[in-house]
C-alpha positions as CSV (number, residue, x, y, z in Angstrom):
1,X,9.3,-3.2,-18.1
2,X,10.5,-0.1,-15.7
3,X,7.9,2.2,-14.5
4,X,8.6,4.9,-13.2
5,X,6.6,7.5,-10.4
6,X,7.1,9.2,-6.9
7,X,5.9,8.3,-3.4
8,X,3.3,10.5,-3.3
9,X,2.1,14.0,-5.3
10,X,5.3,16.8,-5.3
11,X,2.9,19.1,-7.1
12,X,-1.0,18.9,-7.6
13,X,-2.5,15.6,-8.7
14,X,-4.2,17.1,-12.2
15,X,-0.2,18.1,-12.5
16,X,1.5,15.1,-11.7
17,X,-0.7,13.2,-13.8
18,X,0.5,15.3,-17.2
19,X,4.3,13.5,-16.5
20,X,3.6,10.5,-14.5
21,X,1.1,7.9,-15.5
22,X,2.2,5.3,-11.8
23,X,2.1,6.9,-8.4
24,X,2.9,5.4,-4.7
25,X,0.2,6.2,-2.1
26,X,2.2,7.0,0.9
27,X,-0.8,8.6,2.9
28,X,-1.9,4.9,3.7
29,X,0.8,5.0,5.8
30,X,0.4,7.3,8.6
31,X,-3.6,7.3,8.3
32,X,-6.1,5.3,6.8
33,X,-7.8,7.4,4.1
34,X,-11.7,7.4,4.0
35,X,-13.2,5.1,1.2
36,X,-15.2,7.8,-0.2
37,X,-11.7,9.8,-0.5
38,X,-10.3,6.7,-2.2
39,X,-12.9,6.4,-4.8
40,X,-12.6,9.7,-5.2
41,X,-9.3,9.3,-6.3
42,X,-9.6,6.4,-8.4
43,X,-12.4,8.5,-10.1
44,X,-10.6,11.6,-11.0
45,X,-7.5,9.8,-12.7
46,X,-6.8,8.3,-16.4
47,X,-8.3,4.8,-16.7
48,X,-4.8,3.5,-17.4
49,X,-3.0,5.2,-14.4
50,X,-1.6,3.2,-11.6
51,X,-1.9,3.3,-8.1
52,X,0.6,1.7,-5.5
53,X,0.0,1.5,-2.0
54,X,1.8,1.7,1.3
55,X,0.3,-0.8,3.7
56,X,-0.6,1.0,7.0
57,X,2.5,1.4,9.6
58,X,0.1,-0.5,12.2
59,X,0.6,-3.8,10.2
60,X,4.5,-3.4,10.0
61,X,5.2,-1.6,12.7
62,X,2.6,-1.6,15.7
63,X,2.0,-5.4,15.3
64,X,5.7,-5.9,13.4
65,X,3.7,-8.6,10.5
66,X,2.4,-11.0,13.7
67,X,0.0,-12.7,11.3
68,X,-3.4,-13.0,14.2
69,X,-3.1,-9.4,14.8
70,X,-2.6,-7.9,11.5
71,X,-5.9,-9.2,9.4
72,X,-8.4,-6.7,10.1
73,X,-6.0,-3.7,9.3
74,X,-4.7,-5.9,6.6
75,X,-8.0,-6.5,4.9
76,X,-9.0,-2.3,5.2
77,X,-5.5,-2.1,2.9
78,X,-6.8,-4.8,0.6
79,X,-10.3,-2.5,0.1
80,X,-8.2,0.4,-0.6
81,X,-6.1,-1.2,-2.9
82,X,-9.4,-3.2,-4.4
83,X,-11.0,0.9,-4.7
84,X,-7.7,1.8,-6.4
85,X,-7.4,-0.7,-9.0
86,X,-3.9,-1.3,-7.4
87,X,-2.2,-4.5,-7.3
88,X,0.7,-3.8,-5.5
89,X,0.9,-3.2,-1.0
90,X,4.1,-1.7,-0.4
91,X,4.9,-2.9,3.8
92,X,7.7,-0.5,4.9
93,X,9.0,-2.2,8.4
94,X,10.9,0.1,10.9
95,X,14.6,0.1,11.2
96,X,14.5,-1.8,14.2
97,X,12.9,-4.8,12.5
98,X,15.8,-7.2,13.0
99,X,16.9,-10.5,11.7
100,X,15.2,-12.3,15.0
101,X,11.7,-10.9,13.1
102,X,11.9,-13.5,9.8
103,X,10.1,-16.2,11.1
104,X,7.6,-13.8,12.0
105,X,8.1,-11.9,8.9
106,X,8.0,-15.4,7.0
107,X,5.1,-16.4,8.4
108,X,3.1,-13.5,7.2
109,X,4.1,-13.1,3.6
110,X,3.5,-16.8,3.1
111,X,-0.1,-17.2,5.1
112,X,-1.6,-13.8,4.7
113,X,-4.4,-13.8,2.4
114,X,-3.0,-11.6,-0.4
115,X,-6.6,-11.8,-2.7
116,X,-4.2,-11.4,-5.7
117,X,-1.9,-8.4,-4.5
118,X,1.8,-8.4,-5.2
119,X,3.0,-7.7,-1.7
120,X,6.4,-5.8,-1.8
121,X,8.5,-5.4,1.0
């Protein structure tokens, strides 16, 4: 199966939704949304449309995936995605994440506690 959406809305949500039926929350990213705003999009969409989301840049790239450091951000993700219906967490890591970071990297995509999201990196 392909699906097929953007990384965020290039025109109006109401819009979007006409054409696309999957979309990629890249707001997550840079802020963390209020629940109430989150429901609020869940709310106002199709039943059967799909929400992605991009995990928080804290979690890949304040605390670079260091497992200790990264749960309490990492569970605020998990409620969004939970409010979204999503079951996919996009985690983006910088440019400068290098090939000294796997173990670290490693550790967290094996030991994080996922609660059933597809974790994509």
């Amino acid at each position: 199966m392909i699906k097929v959406g953007c990384c965020g809305h290039p025109v109006s949500r109401q819009k979007y939704r006409e054409d696309f039926r999957l979309v990629e929350v890249n707001r997550t990213f840079y802020k963390y949304p209020r629940f109430s705003t989150v429901a609020g999009w869940r709310e106002e969409a199709p039943e059967d449309f799909e929400y992605t989301v991009k995990a928080h840049q804290e979690i890949s790239h304040g605390y670079r995936l260091a497992l200790e450091q990264t749960r309490e951000p990492f569970d605020r993700m998990k409620e969004i995605c939970r409010t979204l219906s999503a079951e996919i967490l996009l985690i983006q890591t910088p440019a400068s994440f290098r090939p000294d970071s796997l173990d670290a990297a490693g550790r967290f995509f094996q030991e994080v506690d996922r609660d059933g999201l597809t974790l994509v990196w």
